[in-house]
C-alpha positions in Angstrom: 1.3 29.5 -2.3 -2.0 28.5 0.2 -2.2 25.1 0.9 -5.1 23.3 -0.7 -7.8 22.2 0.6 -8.9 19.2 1.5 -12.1 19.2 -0.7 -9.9 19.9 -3.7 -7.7 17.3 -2.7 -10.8 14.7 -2.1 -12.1 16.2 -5.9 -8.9 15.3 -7.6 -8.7 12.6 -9.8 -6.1 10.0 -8.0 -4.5 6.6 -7.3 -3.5 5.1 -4.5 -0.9 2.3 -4.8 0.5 1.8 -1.3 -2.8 0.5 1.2 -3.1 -2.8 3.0 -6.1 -4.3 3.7 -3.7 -5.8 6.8 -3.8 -2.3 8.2 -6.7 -0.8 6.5 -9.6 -1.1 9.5 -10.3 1.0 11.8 -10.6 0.8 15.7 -14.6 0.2 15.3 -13.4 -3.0 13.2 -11.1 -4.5 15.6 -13.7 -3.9 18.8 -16.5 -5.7 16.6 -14.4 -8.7 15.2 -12.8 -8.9 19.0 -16.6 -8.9 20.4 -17.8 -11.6 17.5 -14.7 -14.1 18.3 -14.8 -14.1 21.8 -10.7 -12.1 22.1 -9.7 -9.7 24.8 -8.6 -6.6 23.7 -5.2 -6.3 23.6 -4.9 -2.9 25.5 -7.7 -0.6 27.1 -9.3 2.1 25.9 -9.5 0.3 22.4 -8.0 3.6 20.7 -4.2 3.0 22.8 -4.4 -0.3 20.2 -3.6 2.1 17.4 -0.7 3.3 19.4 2.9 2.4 18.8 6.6 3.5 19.6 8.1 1.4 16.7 7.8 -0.5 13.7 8.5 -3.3 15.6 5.1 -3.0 18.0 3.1 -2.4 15.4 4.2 -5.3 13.7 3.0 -7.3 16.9 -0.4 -5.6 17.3 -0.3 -6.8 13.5 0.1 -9.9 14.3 -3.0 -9.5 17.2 -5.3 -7.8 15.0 -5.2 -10.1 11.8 -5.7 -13.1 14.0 -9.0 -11.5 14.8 -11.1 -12.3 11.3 -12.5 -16.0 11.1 -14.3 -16.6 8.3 -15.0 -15.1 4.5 -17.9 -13.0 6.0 -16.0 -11.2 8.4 -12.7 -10.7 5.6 -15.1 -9.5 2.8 -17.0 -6.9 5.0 -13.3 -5.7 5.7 -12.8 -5.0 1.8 -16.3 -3.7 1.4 -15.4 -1.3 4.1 -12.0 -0.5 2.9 -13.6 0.2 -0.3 -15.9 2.7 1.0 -13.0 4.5 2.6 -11.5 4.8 -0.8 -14.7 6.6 -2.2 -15.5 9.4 0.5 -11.3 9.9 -0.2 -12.1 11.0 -3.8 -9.7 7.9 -4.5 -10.5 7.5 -8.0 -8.7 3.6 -8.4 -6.5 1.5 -5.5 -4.1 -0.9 -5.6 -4.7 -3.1 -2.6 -2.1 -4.9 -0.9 -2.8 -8.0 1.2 -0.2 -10.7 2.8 -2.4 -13.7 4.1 0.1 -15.2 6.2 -0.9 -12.5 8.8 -4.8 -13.8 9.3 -3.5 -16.9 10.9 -7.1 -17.6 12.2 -9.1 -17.6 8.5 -10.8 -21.2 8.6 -10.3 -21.9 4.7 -7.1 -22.7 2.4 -5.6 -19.5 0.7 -7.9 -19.7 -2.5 -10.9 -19.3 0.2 -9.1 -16.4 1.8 -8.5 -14.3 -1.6 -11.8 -15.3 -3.0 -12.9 -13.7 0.4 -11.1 -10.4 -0.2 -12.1 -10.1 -3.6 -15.8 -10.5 -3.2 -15.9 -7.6 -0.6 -14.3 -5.4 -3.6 -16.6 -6.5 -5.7 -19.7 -5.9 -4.0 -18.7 -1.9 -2.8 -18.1 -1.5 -6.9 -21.2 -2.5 -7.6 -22.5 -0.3 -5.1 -20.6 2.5 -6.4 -17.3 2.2 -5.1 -14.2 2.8 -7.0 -12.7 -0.4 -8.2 -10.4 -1.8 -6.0 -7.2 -4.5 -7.1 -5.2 -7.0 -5.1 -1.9 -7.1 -4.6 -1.1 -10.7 -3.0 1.9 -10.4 -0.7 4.4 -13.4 0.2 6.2 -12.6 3.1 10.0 -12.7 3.5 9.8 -15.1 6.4 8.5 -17.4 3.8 10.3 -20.3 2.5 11.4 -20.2 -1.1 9.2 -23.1 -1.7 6.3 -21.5 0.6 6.6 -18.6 -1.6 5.9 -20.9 -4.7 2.8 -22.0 -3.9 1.1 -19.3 -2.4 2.0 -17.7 -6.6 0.5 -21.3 -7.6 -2.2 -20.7 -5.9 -3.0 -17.0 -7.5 -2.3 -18.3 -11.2 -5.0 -21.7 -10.6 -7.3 -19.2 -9.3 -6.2 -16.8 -12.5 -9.1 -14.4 -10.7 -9.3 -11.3 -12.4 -9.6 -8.9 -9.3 -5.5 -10.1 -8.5 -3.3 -7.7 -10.8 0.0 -8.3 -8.8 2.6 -10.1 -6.5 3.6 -8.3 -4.1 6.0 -9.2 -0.9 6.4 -7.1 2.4 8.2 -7.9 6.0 10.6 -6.1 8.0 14.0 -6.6 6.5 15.8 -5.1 9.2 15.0 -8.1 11.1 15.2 -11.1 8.7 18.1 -9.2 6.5 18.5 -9.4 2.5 16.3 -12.2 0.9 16.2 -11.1 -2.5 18.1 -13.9 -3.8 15.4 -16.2 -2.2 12.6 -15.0 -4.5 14.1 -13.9 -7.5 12.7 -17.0 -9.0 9.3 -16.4 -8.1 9.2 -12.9 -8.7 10.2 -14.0 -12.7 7.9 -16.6 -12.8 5.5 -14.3 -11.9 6.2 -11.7 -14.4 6.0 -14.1 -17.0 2.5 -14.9 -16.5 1.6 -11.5 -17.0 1.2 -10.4 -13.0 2.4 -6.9 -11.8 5.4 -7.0 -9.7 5.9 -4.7 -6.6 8.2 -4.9 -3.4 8.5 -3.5 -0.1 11.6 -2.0 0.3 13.7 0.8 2.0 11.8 1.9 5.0 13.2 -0.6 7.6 16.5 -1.7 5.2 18.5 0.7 3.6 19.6 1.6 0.2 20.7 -2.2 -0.2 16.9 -3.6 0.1 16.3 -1.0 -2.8 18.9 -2.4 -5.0 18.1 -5.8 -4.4 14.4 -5.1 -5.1 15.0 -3.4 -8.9 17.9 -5.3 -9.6 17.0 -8.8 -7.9 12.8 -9.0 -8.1 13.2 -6.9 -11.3 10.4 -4.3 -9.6 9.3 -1.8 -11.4 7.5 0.0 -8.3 8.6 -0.2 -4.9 6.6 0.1 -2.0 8.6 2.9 0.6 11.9 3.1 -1.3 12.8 6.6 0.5 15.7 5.2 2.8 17.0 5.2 -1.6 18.2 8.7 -0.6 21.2 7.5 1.7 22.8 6.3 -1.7 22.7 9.5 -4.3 23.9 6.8 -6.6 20.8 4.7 -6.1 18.5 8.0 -6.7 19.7 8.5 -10.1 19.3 4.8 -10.9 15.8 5.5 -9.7 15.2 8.2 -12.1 16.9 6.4 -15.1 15.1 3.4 -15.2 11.6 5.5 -13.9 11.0 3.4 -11.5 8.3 4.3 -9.0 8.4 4.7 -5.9 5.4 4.9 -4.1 5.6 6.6 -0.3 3.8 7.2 2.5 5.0 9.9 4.6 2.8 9.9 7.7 3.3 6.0 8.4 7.1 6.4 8.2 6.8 9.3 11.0 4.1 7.5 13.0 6.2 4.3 12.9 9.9 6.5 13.7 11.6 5.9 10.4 11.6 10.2 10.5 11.1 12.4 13.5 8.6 14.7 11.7 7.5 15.6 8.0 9.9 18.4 7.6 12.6 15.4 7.8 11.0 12.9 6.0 13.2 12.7 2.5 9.6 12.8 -0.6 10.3 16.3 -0.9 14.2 15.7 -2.0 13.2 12.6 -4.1 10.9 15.0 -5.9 13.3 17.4 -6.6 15.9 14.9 -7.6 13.2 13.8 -10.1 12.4 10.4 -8.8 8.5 9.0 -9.6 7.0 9.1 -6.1 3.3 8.6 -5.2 1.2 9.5 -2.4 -0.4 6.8 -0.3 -1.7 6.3 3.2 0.1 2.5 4.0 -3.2 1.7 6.1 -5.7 4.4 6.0 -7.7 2.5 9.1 -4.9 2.1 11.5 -2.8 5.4 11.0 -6.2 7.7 11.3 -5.0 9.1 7.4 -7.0 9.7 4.6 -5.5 10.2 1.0 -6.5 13.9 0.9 -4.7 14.5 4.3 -1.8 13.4 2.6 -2.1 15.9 -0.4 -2.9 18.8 2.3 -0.4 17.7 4.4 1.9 17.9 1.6 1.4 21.0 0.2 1.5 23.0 3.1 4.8 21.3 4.5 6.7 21.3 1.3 4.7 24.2 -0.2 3.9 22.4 -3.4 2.5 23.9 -6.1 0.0 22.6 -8.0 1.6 21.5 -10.4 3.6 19.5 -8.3 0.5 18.2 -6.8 -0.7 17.2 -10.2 2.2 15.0 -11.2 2.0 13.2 -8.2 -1.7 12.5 -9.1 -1.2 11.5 -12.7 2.4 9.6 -11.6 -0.2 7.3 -9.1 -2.6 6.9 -12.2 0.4 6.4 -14.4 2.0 3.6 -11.8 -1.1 1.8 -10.9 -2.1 -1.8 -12.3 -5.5 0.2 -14.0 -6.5 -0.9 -17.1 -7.7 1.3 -20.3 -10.1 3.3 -20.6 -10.3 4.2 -17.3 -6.4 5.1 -16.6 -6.5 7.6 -20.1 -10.2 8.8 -18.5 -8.4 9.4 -14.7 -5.3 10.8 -16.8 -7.8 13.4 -18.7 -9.4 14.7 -15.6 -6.0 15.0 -13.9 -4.5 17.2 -16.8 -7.7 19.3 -17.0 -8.4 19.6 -13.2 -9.0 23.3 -11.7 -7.2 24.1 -8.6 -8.9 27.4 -8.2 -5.5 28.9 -7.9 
């Protein structure tokens, strides 16, 4: 079959459940907040910023680029952009990561910071945006204790824009800490928050296992490294857990040499529940609808295929009724053209 095209990918109906606001601005962003806060670029031209061999660098610029944004202003205008993104995407409803102990420079307490984040999604909905939810992220460098409060934190605010804990980091570098926050994690789920974990993109199978069988996740943010253990796959697909991947980062960041190599199509045919996402739409140059292109033309997809994927993002995401049966109806009655 033809690829399809990127309009029909930006008209069909579709979540996206893997985007941080951490790496979801673009180089225009960067070069203004670095202008308005008085900080030397960190490379010249401002484009080699977006550059990197490794995880690893990017993880510094990271670390550069979130140190950038000051105050609520300059964090909610970050959102409102994000936001805005997500609409000229055809992104029908996002579930936003963010992890604040990477804006080491926000002047405020963490209730400050996420009130900051939230009111930028609120404002692009009301100006016609699709609606946008936050995923708050610990960290695994945290402390146990650190982790604790930054979840006491989201359940005094109880803000209705945050849908889910989330927790990211590079585990190849601070190993398994699943045991750590298996107590948080549960006391999260039982006050009615959405669990998801970063895992399996730079750990192996074992940061998978740990994730479903330790944090009790029910989605998991990368996951593909799951198909070095065959056993772990058909866990995957017992318990339908989702696993929600994002091919391009893992190639731009050298987890796989190319798309050809990268594992989604074999997870699809294995019948694992993968999703499509970008990671950080701003700082990999990606929109959703490149993904869906991308993906049908290098694993020749049918439409069908392409279809599941867009109601298994709908069907994984922290959207509420009616809109997830309405994003679910347009899904099943979408024309390809084919």
């Amino acid at each position: 079959m033809s690829a399809i095209t990127a309009d029909t990918a930006r008209r069909l109906p579709k979540a996206e459940l893997h985007l941080h606001l951490d790496s979801g601005f673009e180089v225009e962003d960067a070069v203004r907040l670095a202008e308005e806060n008085g900080v030397p670029l960190l490379k010249e031209p401002p484009d080699a910023m977006f550059d990197w061999e490794d995880l690893q660098e990017f993880l510094t610029f990271l670390d550069w680029v979130l140190c950038l944004p000051r105050n609520g202003e300059q964090v909610a205008s970050l959102s409102y952009s994000l936001a805005q993104r997500q609409r000229r995407s055809g992104v029908s409803y996002t579930d936003m990561m963010v992890s604040p102990i990477h804006w080491k420079n926000f002047e405020g307490p963490l209730e400050e910071f996420i009130a900051a984040v939230a009111s930028g999604l609120e404002e692009a909905e009301r100006d016609g945006c699709p609606p946008v939810y936050l995923s708050v992220s610990i960290s695994r460098k945290h402390s146990r204790a650190e982790a604790h409060e930054v979840l006491d934190t989201m359940l005094a605010m109880g803000h209705p824009r945050v849908v889910a804990l989330s927790i990211d980091g590079n585990e190849a570098l601070v190993g398994r800490t699943g045991d750590r926050f298996a107590p948080v994690f549960k006391r999260a789920r039982a006050n009615g928050l959405g669990i998801r974990a970063h895992a399996g993109e730079s750990s192996g199978p074992e940061g998978v296992w740990d994730a479903i069988d330790l944090l009790k996740t029910q989605r998991v943010d990368h996951g593909v490294r799951s198909v070095e253990d065959p056993e772990l796959v058909e866990e995957l697909v017992e318990r339908g857990i989702f696993l929600n991947v994002c091919p391009w980062s893992n190639v731009l960041l050298g987890l796989y040499p190319d798309r050809e190599s990268h594992p989604i199509r074999t997870l699809v045919d294995a019948g694992a529940r993968v999703t499509l996402n970008t990671d950080g739409s701003g700082f990999y140059r990606i929109t959703l609808e490149d993904e869906y292109v991308t993906a049908s033309e290098v694993y020749g997809w049918s439409t069908d295929v392409l279809r599941r994927l867009a109601r298994t993002s709908v069907e994984a995401s922290f959207c509420q009724d009616p809109l997830r049966s309405e994003l679910l109806a347009g899904i099943d009655a979408f024309d390809f053209g084919d």
